[in-house]
C-alpha positions, 0 to 999 in steps of 0.5 A, spaced: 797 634 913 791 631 917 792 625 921 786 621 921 787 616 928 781 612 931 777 613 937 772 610 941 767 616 942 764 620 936 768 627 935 763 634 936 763 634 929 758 629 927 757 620 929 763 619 926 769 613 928 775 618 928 777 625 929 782 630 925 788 632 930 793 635 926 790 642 925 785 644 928 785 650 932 783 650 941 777 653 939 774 653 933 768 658 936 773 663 937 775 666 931 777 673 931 782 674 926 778 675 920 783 676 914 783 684 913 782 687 906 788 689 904 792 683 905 787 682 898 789 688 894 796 685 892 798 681 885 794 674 885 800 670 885 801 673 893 796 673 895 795 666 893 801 663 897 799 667 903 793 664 903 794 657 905 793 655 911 788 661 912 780 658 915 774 659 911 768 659 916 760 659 914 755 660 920 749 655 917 744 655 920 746 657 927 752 652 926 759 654 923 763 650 918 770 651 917 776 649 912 783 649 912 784 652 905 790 648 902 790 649 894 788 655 891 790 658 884 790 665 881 788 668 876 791 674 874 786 679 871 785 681 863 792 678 860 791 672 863 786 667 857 785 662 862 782 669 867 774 670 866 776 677 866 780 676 860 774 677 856 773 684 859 768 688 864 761 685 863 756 684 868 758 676 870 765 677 873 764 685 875 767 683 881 773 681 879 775 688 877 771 691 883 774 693 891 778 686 894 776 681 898 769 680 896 767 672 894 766 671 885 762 666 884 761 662 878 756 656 876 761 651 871 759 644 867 752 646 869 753 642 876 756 646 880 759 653 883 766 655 883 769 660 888 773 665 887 776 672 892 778 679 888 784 681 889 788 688 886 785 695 888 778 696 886 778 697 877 784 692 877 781 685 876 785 678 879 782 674 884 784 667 886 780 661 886 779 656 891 780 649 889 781 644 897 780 645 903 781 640 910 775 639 913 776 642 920 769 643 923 762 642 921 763 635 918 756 632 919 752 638 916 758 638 909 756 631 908 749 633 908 750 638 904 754 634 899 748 628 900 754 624 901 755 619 908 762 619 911 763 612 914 771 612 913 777 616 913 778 616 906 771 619 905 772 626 908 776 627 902 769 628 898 767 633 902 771 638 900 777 637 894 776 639 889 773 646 887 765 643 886 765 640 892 767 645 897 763 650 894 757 645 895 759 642 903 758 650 904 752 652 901 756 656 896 752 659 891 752 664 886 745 667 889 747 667 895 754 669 896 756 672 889 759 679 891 759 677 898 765 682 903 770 676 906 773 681 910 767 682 914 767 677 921 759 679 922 757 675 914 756 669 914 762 667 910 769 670 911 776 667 911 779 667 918 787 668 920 788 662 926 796 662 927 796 656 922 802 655 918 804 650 913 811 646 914 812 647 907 808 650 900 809 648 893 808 651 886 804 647 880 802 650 872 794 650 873 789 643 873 783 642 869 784 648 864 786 649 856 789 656 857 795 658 860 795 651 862 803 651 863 803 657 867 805 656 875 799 659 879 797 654 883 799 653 890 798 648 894 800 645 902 805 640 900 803 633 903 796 634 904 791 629 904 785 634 901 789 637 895 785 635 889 789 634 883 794 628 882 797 625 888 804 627 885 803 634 880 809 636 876 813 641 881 816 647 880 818 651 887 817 648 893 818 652 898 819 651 906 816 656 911 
């Protein structure tokens, strides 16, 4: 969970009046623990709960952004209705059934793109997608991105919670990042292992979905200020690590 406290002299992450002190690695330029392929090719429901804590980083434009993924859901392939693969291989979700770890993106309401990671072995489709993240390092050049201001505490919530927002904070889109290799620590866009554990995770049904809606699939960081959603969702399992 983030602390927010007060300080006199601005943070290196941009001219703002606080500084996120909870979990935030020694040094955020040293990430060598690139999360490896094969952690991806396993059922969505794993590989879903495994990833929070995990760090999504962008180099943009010599300058690195990273974020603590909090809450994610998965989708499990061609039984699952709620699942773009539902409707079968077709050249938009051809990523969902291809090798593991590679970034689906999605343009959704006409106003913002989604993004997703392939799971499963190549020709199975499941992926997850990524639904808030704490904003750990780069925090000027996200607000900018969003064409927002962050003049409180409270406003770093709009940076990155909720699937839109992130996905815009970190110049996610389908033609550039679409198909990319997450795996790969020389892209520019890869999720980074840095040691973080979360105290404890719990498991909801799914948000802002018709189909499926009840099935619990969705994993988040229990008590975290940057989880999307409602502030106290129906729980089904918590789990303590």
């Amino acid at each position: 969970m983030v602390v927010v406290t007060e300080t006199l002299s601005a943070p290196k992450a941009g001219p703002y009046p606080y500084r996120i002190t909870s979990s935030v690695p020694k040094s955020l330029h040293k990430f060598t623990n690139v999360v490896p392929r094969n952690f991806y090719d396993r059922d969505p429901r794993i590989v879903g709960k495994d990833l929070l804590g995990k760090v999504l980083i962008r180099r943009e434009r010599k300058r690195l952004l990273a974020g603590r993924i909090v809450e994610v859901e998965a989708y499990l392939g061609e039984d699952d209705p709620a699942a773009h693969s539902a409707a079968g291989l077709t050249a938009r979700n051809a990523v969902l059934f291809g090798p593991p770890g590679y970034a689906y993106i999605y343009f959704i309401y006409g106003n913002h793109y989604c993004l997703n990671v392939s799971c499963l072995p190549d020709g199975v489709a499941g992926g997850i997608l990524f639904r808030a993240l704490e904003p750990l390092e780069g925090i000027e050049e996200m607000a900018r991105q969003r064409g927002i201001s962050v003049e409180k505490p409270s406003d770093l919530r709009k940076l990155t919670t909720g699937p839109g927002r992130l996905a815009e904070a970190f110049g996610i889109t389908r033609d550039r990042d679409n198909a990319k290799n997450l795996t790969d620590a020389a892209s520019d866009l890869f999720i980074a292992d840095d040691g973080y554990r979360p105290d404890q995770t719990l498991v909801t049904p799914r948000i802002g979905i018709s189909k499926a809606a009840e099935r619990p699939l969705r994993y988040i960081i229990a008590g975290n200020t940057f989880v999307s959603g409602p502030r106290t969702p129906t729980l089904l399992t918590s789990e303590c690590i």
